[in-house]
PQR file with spaces between the fields and no chain letter, atoms N, CA, C, O and H, PARSE charges and radii, in Angstrom:
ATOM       1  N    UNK     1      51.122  -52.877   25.205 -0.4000 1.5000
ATOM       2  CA   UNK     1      52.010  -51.975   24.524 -0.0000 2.0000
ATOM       3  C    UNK     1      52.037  -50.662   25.314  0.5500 1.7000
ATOM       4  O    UNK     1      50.978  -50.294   25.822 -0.5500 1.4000
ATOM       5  N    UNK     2      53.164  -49.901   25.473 -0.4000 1.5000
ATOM       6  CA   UNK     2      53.614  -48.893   26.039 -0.0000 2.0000
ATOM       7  C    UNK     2      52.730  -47.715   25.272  0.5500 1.7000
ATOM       8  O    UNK     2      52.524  -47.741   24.058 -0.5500 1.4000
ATOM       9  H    UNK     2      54.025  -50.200   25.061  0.4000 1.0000
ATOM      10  N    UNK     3      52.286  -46.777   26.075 -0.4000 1.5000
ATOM      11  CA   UNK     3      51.678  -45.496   25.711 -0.0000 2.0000
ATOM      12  C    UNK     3      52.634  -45.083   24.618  0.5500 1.7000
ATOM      13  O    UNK     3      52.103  -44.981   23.512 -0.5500 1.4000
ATOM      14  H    UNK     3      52.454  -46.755   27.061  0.4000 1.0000
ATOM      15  N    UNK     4      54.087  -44.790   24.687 -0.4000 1.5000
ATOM      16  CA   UNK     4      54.746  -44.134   23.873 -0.0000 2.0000
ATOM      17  C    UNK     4      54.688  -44.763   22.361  0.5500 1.7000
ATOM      18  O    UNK     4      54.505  -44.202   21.280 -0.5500 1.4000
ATOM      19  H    UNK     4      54.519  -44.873   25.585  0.4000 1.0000
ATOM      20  N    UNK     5      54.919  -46.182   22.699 -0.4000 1.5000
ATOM      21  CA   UNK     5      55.363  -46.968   21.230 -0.0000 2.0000
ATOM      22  C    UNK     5      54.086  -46.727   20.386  0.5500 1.7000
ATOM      23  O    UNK     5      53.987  -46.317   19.230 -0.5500 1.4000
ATOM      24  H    UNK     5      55.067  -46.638   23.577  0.4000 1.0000
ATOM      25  N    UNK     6      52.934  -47.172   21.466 -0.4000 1.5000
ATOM      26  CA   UNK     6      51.333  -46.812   20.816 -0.0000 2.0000
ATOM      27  C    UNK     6      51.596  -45.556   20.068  0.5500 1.7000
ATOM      28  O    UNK     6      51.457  -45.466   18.848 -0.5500 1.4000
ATOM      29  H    UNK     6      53.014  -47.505   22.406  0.4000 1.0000
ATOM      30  N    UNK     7      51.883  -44.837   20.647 -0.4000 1.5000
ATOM      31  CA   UNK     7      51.784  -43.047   19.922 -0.0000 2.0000
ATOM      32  C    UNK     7      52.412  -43.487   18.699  0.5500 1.7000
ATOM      33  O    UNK     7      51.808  -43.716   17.651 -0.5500 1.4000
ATOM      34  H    UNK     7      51.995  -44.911   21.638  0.4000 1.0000
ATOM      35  N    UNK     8      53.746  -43.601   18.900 -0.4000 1.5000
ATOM      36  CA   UNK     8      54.956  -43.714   17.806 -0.0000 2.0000
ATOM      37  C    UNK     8      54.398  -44.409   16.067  0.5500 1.7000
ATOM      38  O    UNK     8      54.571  -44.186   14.868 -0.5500 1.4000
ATOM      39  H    UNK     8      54.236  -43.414   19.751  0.4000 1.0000
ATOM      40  N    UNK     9      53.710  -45.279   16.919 -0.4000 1.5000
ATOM      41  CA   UNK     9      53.145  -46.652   16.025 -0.0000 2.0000
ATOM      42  C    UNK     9      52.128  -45.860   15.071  0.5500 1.7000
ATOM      43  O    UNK     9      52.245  -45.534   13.890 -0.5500 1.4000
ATOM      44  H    UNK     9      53.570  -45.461   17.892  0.4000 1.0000
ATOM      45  N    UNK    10      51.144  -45.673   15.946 -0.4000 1.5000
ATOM      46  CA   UNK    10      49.731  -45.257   15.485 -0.0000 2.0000
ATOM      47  C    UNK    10      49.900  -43.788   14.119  0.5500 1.7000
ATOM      48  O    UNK    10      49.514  -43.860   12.953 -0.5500 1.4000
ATOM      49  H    UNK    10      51.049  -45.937   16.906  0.4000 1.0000
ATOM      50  N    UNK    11      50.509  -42.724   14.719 -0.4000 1.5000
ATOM      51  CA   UNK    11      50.794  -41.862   14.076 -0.0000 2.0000
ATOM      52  C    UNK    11      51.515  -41.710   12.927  0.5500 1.7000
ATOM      53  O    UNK    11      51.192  -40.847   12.110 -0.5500 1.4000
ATOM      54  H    UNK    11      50.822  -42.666   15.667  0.4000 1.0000
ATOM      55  N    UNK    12      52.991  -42.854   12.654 -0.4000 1.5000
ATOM      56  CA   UNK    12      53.453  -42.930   11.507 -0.0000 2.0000
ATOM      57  C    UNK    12      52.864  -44.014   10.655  0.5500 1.7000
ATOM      58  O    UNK    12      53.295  -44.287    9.535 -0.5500 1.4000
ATOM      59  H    UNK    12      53.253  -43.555   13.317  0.4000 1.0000
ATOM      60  N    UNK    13      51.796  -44.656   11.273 -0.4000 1.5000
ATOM      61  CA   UNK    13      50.569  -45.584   10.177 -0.0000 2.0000
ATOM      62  C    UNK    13      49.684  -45.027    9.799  0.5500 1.7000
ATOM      63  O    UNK    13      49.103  -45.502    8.823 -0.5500 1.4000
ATOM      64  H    UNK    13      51.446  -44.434   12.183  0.4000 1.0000
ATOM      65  N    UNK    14      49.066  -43.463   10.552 -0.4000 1.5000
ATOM      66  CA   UNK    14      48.216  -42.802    9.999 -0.0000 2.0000
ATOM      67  C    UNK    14      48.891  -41.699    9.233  0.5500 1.7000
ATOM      68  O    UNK    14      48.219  -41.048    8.433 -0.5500 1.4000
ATOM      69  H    UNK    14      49.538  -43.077   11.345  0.4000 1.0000
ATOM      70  N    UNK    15      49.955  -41.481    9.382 -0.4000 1.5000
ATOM      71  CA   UNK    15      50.704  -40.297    8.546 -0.0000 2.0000
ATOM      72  C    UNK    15      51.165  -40.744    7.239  0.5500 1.7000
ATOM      73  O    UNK    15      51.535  -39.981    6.347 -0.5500 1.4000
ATOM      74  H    UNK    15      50.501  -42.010   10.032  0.4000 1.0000
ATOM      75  N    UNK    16      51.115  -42.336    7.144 -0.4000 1.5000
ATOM      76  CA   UNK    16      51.834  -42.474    5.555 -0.0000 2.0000
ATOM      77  C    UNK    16      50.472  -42.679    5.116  0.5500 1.7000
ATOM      78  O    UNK    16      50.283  -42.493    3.914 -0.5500 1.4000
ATOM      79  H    UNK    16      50.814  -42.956    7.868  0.4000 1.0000
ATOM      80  N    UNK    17      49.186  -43.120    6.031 -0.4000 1.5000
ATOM      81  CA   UNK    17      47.990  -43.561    5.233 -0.0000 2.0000
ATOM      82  C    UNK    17      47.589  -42.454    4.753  0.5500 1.7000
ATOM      83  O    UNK    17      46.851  -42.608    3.780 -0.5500 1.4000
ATOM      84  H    UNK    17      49.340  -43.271    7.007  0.4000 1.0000
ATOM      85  N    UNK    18      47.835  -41.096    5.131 -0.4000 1.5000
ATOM      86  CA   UNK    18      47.302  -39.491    4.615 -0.0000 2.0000
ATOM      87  C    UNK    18      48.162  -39.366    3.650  0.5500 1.7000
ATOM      88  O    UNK    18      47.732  -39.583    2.518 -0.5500 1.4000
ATOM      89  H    UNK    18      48.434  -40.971    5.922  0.4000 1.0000
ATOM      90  N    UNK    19      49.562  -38.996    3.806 -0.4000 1.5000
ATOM      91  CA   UNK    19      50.257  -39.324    2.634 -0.0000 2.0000
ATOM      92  C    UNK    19      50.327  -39.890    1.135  0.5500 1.7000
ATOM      93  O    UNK    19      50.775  -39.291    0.157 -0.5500 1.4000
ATOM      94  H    UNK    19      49.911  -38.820    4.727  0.4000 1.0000
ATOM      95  N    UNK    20      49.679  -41.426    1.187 -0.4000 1.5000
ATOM      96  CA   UNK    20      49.390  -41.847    0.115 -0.0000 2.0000
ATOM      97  C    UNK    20      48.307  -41.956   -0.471  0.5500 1.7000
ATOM      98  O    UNK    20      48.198  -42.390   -1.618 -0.5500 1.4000
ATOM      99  H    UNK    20      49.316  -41.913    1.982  0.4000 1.0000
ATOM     100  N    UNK    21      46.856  -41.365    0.642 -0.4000 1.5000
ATOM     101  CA   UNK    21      45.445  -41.034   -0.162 -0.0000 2.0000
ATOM     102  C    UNK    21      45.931  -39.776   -1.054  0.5500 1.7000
ATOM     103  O    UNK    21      45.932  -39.775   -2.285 -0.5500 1.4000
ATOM     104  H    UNK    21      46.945  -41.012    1.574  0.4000 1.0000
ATOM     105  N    UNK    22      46.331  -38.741   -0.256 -0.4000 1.5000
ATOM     106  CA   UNK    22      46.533  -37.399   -0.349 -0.0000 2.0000
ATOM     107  C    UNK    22      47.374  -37.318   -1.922  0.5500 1.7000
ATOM     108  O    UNK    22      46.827  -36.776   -2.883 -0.5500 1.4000
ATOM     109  H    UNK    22      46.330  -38.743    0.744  0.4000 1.0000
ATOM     110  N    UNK    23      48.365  -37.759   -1.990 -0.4000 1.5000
ATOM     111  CA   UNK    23      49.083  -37.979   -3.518 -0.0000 2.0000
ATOM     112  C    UNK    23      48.310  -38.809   -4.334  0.5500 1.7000
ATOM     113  O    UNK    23      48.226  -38.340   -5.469 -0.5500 1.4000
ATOM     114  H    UNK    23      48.809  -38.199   -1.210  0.4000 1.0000
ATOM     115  N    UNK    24      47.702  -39.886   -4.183 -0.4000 1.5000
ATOM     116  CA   UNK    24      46.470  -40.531   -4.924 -0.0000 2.0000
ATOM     117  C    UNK    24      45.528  -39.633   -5.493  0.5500 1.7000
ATOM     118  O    UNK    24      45.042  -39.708   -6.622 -0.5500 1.4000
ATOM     119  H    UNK    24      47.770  -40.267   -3.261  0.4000 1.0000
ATOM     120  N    UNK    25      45.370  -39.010   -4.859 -0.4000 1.5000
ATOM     121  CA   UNK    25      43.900  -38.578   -4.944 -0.0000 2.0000
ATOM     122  C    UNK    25      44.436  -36.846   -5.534  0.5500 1.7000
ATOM     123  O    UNK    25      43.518  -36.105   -5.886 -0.5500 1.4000
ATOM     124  H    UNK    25      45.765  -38.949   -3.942  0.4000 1.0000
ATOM     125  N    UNK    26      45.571  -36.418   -5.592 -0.4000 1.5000
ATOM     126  CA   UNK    26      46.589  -35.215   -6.082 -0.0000 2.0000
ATOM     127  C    UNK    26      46.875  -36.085   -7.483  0.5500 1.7000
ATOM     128  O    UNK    26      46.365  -35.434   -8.395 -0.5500 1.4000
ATOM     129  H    UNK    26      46.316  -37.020   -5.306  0.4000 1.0000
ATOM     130  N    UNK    27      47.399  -37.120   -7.929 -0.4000 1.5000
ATOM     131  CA   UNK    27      47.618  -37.595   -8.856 -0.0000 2.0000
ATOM     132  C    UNK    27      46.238  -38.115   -9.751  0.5500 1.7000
ATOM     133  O    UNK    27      46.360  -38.400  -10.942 -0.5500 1.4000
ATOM     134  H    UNK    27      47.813  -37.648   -7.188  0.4000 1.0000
ATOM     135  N    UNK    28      45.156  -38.188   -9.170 -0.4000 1.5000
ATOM     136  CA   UNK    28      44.176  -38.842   -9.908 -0.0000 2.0000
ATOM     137  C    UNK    28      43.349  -36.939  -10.611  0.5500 1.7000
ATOM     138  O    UNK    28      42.981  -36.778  -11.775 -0.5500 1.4000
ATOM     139  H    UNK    28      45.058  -37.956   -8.202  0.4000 1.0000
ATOM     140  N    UNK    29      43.298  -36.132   -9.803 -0.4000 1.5000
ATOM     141  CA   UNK    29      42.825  -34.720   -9.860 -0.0000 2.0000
ATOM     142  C    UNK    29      43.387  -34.158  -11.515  0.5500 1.7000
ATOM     143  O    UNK    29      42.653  -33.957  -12.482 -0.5500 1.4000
ATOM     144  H    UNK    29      43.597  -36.263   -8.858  0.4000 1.0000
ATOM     145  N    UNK    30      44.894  -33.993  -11.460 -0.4000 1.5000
ATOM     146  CA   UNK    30      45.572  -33.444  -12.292 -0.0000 2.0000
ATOM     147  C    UNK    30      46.304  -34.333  -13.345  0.5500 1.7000
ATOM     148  O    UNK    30      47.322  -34.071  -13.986 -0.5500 1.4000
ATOM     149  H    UNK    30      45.491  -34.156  -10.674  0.4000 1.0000
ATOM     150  N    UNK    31      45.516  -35.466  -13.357 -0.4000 1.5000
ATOM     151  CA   UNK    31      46.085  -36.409  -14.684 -0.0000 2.0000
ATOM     152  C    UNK    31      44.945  -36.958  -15.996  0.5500 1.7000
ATOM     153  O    UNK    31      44.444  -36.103  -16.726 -0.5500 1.4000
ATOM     154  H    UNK    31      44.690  -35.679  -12.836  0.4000 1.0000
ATOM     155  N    UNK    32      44.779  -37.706  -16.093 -0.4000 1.5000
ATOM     156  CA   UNK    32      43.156  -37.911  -16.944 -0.0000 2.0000
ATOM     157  C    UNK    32      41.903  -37.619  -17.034  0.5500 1.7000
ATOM     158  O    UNK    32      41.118  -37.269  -17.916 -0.5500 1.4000
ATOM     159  H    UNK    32      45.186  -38.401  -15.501  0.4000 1.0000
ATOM     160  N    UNK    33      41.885  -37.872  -15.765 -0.4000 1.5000
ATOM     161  CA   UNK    33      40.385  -37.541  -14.931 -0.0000 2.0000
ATOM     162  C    UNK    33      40.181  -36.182  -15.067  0.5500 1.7000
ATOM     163  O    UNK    33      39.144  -35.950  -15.689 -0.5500 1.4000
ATOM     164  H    UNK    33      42.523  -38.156  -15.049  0.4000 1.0000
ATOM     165  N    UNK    34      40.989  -34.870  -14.599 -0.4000 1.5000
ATOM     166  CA   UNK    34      41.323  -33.684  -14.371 -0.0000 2.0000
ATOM     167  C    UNK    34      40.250  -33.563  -13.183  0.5500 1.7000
ATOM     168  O    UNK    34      39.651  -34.568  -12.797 -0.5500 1.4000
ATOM     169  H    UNK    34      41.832  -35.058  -14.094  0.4000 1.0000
ATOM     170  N    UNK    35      39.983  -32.048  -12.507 -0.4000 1.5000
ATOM     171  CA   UNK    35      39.118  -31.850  -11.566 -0.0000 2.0000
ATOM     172  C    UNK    35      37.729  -33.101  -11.054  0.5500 1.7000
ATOM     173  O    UNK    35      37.440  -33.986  -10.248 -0.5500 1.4000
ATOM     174  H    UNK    35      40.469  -31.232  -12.821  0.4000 1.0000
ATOM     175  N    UNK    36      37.263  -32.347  -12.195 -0.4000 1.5000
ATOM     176  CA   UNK    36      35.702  -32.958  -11.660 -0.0000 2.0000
ATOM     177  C    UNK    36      35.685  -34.804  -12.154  0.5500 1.7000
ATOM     178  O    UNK    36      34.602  -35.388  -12.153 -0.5500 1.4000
ATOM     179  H    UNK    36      37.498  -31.628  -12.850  0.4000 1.0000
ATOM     180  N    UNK    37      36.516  -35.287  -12.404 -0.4000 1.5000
ATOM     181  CA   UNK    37      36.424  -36.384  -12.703 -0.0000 2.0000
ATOM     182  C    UNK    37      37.164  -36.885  -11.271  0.5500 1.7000
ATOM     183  O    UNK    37      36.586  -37.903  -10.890 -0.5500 1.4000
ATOM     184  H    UNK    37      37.396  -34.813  -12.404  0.4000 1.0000
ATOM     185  N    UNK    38      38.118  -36.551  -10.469 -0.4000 1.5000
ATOM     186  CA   UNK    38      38.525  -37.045   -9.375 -0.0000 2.0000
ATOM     187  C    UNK    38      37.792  -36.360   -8.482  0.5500 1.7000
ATOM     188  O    UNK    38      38.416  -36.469   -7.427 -0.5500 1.4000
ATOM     189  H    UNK    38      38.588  -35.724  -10.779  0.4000 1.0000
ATOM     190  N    UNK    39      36.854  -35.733   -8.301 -0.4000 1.5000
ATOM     191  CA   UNK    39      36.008  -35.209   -7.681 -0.0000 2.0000
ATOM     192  C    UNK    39      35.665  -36.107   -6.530  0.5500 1.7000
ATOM     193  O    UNK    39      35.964  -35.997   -5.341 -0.5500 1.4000
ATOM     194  H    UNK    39      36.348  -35.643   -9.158  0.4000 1.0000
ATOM     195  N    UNK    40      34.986  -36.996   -7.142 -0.4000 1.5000
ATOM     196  CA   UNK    40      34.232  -37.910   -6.344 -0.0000 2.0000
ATOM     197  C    UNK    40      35.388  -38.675   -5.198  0.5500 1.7000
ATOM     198  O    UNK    40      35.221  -38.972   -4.015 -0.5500 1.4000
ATOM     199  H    UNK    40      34.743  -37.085   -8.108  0.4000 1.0000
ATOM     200  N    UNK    41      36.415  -38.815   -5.960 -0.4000 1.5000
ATOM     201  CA   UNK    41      37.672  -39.659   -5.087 -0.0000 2.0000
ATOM     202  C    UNK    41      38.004  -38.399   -4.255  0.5500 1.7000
ATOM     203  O    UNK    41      38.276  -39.013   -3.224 -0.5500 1.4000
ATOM     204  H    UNK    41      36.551  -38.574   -6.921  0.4000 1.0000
ATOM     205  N    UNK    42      38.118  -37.592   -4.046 -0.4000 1.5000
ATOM     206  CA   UNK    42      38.335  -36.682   -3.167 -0.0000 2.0000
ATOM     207  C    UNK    42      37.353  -36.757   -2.128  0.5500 1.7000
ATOM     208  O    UNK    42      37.647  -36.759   -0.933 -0.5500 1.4000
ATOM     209  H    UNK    42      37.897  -37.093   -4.884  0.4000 1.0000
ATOM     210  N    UNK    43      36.279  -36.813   -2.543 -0.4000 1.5000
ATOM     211  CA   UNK    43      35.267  -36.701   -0.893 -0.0000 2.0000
ATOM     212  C    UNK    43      35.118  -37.797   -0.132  0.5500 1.7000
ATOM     213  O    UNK    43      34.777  -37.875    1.048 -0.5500 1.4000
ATOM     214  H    UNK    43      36.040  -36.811   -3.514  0.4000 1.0000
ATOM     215  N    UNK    44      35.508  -38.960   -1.198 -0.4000 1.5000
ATOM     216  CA   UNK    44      35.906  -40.478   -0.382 -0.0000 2.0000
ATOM     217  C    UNK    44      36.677  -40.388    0.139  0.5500 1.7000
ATOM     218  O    UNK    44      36.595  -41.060    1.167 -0.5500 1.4000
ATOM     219  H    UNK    44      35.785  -38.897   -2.156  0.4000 1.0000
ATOM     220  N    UNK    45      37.794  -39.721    0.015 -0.4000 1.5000
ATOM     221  CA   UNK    45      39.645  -39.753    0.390 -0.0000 2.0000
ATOM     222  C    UNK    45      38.831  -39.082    1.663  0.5500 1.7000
ATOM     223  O    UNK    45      38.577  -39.785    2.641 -0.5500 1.4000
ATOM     224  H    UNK    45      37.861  -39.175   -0.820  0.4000 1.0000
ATOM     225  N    UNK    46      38.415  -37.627    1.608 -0.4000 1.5000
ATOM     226  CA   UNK    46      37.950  -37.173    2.917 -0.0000 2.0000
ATOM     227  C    UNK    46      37.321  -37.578    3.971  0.5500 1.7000
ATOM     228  O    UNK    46      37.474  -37.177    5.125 -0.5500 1.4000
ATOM     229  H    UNK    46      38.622  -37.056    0.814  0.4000 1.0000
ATOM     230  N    UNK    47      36.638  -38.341    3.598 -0.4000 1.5000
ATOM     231  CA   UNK    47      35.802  -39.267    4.743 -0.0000 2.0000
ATOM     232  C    UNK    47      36.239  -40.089    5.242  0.5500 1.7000
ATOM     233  O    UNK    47      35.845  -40.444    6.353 -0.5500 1.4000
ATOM     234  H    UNK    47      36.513  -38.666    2.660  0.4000 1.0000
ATOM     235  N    UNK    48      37.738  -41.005    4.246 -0.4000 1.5000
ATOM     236  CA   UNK    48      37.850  -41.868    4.888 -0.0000 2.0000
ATOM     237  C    UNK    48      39.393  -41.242    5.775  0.5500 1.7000
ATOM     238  O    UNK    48      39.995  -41.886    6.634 -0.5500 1.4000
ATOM     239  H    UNK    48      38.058  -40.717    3.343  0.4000 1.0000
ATOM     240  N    UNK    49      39.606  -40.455    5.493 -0.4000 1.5000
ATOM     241  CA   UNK    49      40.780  -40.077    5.837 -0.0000 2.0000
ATOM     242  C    UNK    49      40.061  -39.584    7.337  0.5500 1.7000
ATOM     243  O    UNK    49      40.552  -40.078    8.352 -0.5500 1.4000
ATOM     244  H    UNK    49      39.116  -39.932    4.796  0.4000 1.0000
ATOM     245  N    UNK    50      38.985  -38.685    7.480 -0.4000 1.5000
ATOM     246  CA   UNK    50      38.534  -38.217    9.009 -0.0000 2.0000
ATOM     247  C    UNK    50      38.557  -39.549    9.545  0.5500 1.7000
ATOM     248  O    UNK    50      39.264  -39.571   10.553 -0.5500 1.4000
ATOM     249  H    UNK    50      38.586  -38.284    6.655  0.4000 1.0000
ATOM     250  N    UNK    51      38.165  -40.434    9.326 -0.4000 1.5000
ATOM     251  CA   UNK    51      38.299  -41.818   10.003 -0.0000 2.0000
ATOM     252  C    UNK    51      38.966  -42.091   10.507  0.5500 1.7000
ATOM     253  O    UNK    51      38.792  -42.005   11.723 -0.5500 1.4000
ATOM     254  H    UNK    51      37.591  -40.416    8.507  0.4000 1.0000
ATOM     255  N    UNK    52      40.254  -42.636   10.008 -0.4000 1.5000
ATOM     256  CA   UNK    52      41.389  -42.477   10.116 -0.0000 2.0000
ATOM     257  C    UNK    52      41.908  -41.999   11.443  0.5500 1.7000
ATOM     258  O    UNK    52      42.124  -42.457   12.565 -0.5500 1.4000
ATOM     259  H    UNK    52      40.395  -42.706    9.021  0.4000 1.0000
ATOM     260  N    UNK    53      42.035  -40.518   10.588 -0.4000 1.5000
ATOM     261  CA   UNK    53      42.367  -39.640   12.194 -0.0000 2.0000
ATOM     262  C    UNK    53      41.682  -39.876   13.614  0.5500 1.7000
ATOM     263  O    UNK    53      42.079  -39.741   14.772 -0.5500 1.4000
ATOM     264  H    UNK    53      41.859  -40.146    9.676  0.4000 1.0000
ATOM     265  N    UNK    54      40.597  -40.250   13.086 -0.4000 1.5000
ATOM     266  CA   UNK    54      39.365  -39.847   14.614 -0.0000 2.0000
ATOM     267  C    UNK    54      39.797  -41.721   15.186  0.5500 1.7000
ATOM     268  O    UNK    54      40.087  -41.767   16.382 -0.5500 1.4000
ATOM     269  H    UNK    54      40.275  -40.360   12.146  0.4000 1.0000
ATOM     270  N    UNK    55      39.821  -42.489   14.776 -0.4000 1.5000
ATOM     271  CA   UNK    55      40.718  -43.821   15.354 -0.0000 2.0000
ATOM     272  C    UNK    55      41.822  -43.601   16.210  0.5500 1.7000
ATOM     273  O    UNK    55      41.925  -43.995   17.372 -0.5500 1.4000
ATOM     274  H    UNK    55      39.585  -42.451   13.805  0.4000 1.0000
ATOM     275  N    UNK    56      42.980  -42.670   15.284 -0.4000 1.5000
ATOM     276  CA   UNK    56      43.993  -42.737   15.818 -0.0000 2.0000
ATOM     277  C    UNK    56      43.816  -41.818   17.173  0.5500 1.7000
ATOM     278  O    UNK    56      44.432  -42.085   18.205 -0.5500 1.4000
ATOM     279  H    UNK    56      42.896  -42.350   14.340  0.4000 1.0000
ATOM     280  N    UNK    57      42.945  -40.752   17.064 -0.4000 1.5000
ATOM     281  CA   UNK    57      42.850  -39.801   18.362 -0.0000 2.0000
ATOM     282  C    UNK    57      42.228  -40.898   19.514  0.5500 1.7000
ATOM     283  O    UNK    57      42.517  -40.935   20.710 -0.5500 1.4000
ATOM     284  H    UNK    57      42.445  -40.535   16.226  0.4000 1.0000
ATOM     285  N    UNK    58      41.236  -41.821   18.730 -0.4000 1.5000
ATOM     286  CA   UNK    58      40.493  -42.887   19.701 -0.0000 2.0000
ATOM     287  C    UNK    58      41.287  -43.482   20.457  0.5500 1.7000
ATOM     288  O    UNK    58      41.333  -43.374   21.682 -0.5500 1.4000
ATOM     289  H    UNK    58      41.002  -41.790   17.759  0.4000 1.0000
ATOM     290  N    UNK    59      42.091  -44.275   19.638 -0.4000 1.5000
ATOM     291  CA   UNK    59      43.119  -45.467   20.118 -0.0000 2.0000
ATOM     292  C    UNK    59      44.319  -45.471   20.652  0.5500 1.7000
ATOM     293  O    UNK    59      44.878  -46.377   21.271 -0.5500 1.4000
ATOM     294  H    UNK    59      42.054  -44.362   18.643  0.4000 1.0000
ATOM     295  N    UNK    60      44.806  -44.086   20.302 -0.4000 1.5000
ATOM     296  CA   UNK    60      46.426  -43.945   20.727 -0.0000 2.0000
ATOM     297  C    UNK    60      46.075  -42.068   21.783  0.5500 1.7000
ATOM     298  O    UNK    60      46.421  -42.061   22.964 -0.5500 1.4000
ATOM     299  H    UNK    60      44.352  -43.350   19.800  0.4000 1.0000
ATOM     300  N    UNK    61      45.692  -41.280   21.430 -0.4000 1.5000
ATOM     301  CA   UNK    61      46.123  -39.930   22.260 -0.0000 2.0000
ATOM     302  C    UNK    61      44.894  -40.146   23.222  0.5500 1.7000
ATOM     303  O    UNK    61      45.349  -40.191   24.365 -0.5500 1.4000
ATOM     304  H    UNK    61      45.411  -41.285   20.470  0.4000 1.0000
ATOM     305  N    UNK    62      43.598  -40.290   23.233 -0.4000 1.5000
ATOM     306  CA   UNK    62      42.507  -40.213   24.331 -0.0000 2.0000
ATOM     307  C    UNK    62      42.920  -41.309   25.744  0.5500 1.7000
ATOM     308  O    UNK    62      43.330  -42.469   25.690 -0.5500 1.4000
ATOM     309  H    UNK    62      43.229  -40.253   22.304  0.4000 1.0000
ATOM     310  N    UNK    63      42.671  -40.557   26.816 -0.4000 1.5000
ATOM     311  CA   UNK    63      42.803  -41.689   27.597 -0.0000 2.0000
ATOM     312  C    UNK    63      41.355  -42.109   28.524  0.5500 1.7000
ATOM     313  O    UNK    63      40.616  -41.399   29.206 -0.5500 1.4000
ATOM     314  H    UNK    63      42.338  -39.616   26.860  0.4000 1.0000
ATOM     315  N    UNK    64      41.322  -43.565   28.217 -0.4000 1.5000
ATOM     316  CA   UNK    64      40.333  -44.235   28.599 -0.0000 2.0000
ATOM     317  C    UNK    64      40.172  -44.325   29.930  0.5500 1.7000
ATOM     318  O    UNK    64      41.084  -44.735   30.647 -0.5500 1.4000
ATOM     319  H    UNK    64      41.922  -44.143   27.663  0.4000 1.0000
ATOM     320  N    UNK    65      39.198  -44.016   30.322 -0.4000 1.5000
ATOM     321  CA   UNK    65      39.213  -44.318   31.932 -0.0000 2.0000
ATOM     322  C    UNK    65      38.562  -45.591   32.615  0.5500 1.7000
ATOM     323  O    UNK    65      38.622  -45.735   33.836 -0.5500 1.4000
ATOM     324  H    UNK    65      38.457  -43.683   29.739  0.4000 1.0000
């Protein structure tokens, strides 16, 4: 696969995956649960979300030598 498409690819699979933790985890905060009950889903969302990112910097923008 082409450097570019890689970019193209990688970034709008990690941008909707932030997207839909990010409103998940915005919708779980300010609905039943309120704060401290989505608490915990927030620091999961965070961790897994650095993941995420640090893949996509791995796999698609770093270049391997």
């Amino acid at each position: 696969m082409s450097y570019t498409v890689k970019l193209f690819a990688g970034f709008v699979g990690t941008a909707l995956l932030v997207i839909f933790v990010l409103g998940l985890s915005h919708s779980i905060s300010t609905g039943f649960a309120g704060f401290w009950g989505g608490f915990p889903f927030m620091i999961i969302s965070f961790v897994v979300l650095s993941m995420a990112i640090y893949d996509f910097w791995d796999e698609c923008i770093r270049r391997k030598k």
